[in-house]
Structures are given as C-alpha cells and as structure tokens.
C-alpha positions as CSV (number, residue, x, y, z in Angstrom):
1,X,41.4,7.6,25.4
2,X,43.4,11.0,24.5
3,X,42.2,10.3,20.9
4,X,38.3,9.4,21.7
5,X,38.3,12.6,23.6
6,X,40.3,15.0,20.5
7,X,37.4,12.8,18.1
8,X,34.5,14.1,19.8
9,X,35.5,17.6,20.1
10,X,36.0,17.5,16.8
11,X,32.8,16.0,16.1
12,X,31.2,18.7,18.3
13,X,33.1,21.1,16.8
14,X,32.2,20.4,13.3
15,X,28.5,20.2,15.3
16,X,29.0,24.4,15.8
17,X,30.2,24.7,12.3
18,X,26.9,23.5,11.0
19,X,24.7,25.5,13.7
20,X,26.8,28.5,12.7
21,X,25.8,27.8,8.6
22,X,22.4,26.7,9.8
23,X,22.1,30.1,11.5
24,X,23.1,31.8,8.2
25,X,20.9,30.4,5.7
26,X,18.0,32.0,8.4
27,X,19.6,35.3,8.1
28,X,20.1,34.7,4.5
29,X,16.1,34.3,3.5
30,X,15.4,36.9,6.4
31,X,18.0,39.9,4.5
32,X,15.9,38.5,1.6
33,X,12.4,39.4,2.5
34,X,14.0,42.7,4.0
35,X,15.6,43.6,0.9
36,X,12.1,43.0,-1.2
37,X,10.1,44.5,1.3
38,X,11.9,47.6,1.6
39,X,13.3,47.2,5.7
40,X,16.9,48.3,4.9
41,X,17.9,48.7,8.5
42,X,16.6,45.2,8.9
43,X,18.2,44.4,5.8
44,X,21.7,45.9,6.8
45,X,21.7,44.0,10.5
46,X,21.2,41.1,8.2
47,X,24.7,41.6,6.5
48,X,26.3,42.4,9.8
49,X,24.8,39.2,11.1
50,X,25.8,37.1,7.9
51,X,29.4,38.6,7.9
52,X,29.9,37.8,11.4
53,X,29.0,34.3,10.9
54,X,30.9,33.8,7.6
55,X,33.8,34.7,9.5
56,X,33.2,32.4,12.7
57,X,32.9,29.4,9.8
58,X,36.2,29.9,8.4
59,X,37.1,29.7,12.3
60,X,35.8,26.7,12.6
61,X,36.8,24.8,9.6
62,X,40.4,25.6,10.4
63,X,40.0,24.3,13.8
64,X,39.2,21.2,12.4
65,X,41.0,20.8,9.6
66,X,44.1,21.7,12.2
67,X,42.5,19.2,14.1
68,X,42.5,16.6,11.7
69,X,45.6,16.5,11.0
70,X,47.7,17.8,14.2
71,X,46.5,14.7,15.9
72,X,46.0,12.5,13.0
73,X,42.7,12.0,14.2
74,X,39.3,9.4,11.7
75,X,43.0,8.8,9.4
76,X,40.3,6.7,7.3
77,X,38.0,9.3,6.2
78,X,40.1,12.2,6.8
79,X,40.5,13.5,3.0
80,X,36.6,12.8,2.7
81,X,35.9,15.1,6.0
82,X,38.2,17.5,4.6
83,X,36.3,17.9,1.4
84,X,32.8,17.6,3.1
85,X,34.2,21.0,4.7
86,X,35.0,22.3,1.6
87,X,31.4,21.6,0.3
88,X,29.7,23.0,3.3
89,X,32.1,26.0,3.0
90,X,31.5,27.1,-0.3
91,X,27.8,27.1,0.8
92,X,28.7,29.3,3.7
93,X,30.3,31.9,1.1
94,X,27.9,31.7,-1.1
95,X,25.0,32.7,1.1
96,X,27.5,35.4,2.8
97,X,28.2,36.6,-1.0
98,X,24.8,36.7,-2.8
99,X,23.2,38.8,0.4
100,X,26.0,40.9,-0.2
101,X,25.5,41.6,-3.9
102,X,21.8,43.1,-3.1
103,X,23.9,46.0,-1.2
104,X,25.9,46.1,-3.8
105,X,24.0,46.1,-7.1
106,X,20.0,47.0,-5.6
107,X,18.9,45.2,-7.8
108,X,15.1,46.3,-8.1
109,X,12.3,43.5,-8.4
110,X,8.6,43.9,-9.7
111,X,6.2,43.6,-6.4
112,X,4.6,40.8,-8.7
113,X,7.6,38.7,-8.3
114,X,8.3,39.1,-4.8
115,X,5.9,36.1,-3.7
116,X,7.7,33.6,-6.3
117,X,11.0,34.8,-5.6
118,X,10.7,34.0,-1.6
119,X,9.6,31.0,-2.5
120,X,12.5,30.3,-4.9
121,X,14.5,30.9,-2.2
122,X,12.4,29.1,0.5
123,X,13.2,25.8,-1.6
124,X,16.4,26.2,-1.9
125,X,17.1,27.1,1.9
126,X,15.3,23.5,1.9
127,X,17.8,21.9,0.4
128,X,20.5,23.5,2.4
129,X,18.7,22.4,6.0
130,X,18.7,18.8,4.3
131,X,22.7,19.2,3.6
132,X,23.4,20.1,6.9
133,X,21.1,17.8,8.5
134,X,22.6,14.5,6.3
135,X,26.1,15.5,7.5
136,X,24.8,15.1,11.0
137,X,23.4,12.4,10.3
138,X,26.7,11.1,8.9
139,X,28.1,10.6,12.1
140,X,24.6,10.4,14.4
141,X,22.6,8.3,12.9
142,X,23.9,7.2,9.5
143,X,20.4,5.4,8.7
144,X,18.6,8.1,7.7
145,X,21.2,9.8,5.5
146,X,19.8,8.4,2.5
147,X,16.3,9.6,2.7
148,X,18.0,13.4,3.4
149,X,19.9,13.1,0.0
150,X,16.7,11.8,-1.6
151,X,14.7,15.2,0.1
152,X,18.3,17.3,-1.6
153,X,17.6,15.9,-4.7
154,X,13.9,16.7,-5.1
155,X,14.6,20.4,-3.4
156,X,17.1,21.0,-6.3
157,X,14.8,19.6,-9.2
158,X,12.0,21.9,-7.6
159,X,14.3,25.2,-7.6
160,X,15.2,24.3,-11.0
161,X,11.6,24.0,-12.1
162,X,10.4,27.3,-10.6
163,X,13.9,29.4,-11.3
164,X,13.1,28.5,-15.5
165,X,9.4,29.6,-15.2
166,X,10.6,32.7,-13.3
167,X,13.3,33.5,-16.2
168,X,11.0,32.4,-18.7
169,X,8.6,34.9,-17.6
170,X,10.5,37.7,-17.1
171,X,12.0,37.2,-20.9
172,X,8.9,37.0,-22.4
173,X,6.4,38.4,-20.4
174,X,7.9,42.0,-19.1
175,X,7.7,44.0,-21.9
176,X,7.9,47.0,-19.6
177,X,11.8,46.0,-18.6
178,X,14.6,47.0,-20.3
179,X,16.8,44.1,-21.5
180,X,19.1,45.2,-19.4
181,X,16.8,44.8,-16.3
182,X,16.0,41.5,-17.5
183,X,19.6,40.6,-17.7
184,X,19.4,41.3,-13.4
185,X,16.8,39.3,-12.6
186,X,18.1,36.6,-14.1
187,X,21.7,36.7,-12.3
188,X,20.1,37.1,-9.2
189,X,17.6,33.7,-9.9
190,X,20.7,32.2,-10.7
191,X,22.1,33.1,-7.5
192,X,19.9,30.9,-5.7
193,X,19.8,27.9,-8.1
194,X,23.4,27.9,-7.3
195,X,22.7,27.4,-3.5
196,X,20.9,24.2,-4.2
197,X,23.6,22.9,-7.0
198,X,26.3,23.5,-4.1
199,X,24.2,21.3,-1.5
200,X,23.5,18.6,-4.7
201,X,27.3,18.4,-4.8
202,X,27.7,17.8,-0.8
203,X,24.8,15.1,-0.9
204,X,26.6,13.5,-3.7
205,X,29.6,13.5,-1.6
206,X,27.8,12.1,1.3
207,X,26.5,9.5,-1.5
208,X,29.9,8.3,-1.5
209,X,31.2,8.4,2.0
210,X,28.2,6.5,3.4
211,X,29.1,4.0,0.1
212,X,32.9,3.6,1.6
213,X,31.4,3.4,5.2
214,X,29.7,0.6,4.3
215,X,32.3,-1.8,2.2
C-alpha cells in the first residue's frame, strides 16, 4: 500500500511537471508575438513568467527523481522515466533560453516575416503539446500514444519544411539586409526547429518504452 500511495504521487507529480512545461510553451509563443509586435512590457512579464516556471521544473524533476530512487519506487522503468525527464527538461530550458535571447540580442525582424515566423513557431509549439500529451498518455491511457508520436513526427517535418523556405528566403531574397542580419535571422529560425528536434527525441524515447512495456 505505502508504495501504491508514493507511485501515484509521483505520477501526479510528474502530472504538475508537465502542466508547469505546458504552461511555458503558452508563455513562450505569447513573449513571441510580444516581442514581434513591439509590447515590451508584455514581453518582459513573459520572461518573468517563463523564469518562474523554468525554475518550479527543475523543482519538480528533483522531487521525482529523489522520489524514484529514495523509495525505489516503477524499479522496472526507472532509468527510462529518468531519461524521459531529462528529455522533457531540456525542452523546458530551451523555451526558458530562446525567450531569453530576444532580450538579450533584439534581434529585429522584417514586419513581412512576422506572419511566417508565428507560424513557425505555432507548429512547433504543436509538437511540444503532442510530447507532453504522449507522456501522459504513457501512463493514462497507453493506447493512443502511438498516434501522438505519429502527430510529433509530422509537426517536426512541417517546421522543417517552412524553417528552410524562411532561410531560403531571407538568403536570397533580402537584398536590403546586411549579411550580417541574415546571419540572425537564421539563428533565431534555428531556435525553434530545435524545439521540435528536442520533442522528436522524447517521442522516440516514448517509441521505446511503450516497445519494452509491451514485451
């Protein structure tokens, strides 16, 4: 009984963790559109918001890995859990660092791109929902995690598609833009792509856990 109990708090735990990255990807596209529409104290509540929840993740994820481990609790699929955190958690940073870097570098961004660029990142905050959505799944309702990797896998593809056309325009098209310029708009497209690699590589995890859940 004592470890059915510590299992489901840890469950419901790990159930916060994902609300608290869930909440962050909202604040992440919402500093976005802020940032290209010019609201910088919008923009700025954003990164308070965003650092606040970066740090109530890390919180989190060492309550459970603690937990995991104090109590030698899922001894079966503990290594897997623990690196299904890691994924998730490099996602968390990630979102926490690239809002970060537009109060850091300003990066400036035609008004024509603006519409493609939410959209870039629209897709890939897509792709995220899906990750955190298959990991509940994971230990909900295991059934449907295969169609959520499926939806992870076409989200990436679709960033990837869009991101080149975006690059590929701004190389060859923007003869107004110093190379220099170009250079920044670039890093910054990559910035998101990288979001939707990161959740690939957490649905390919999830790939294999459901896999081992199964034998």
């Amino acid at each position: 009984m004592f470890g059915t109990k510590k299992i489901n708090k840890t469950i419901s735990d790990l159930d916060g963790f994902l609300d608290c990255l869930d909440e962050s990807i909202l604040i992440y596209k919402d500093g976005i559109k802020n940032y290209l529409e010019g609201n910088s104290n919008d923009f700025n509540d954003n990164l308070k918001s965003i650092t606040r929840l970066r740090d109530n993740s890390i919180e989190m994820r060492r309550t459970i890995e603690n937990d995991l481990f104090t109590y030698a609790l899922i001894t079966d699929q503990r290594v897997e859990i623990m690196q299904l955190l890691e994924g998730l958690d490099n996602i968390s940073n990630l979102l926490y660092k690239n809002l970060c870097q537009y109060e850091i570098e300003i990066p400036f961004f035609p008004a024509d791109m603006n519409v493609d660029f939410l959209k870039l990142v629209e897709i890939a905050a897509l792709s995220l929902e899906c990750t955190i959505q298959a990991t509940r799944d994971y230990f909900k309702t295991p059934r449907f995690v295969t169609e959520r990797l499926h939806r992870i896998y076409f989200f990436e593809k679709e960033v990837s598609k869009l991101a080149q056309g975006m690059k590929r325009r701004v190389f060859h098209d923007m003869d107004n833009f110093k190379l220099s310029q170009k250079f920044h708009l670039r890093y910054f497209t990559l910035h998101v792509e990288e979001l939707a690699e990161e959740a690939v590589k957490v649905a390919d995890h999830l790939a294999i856990m459901v896999i081992k859940q199964n034998q």
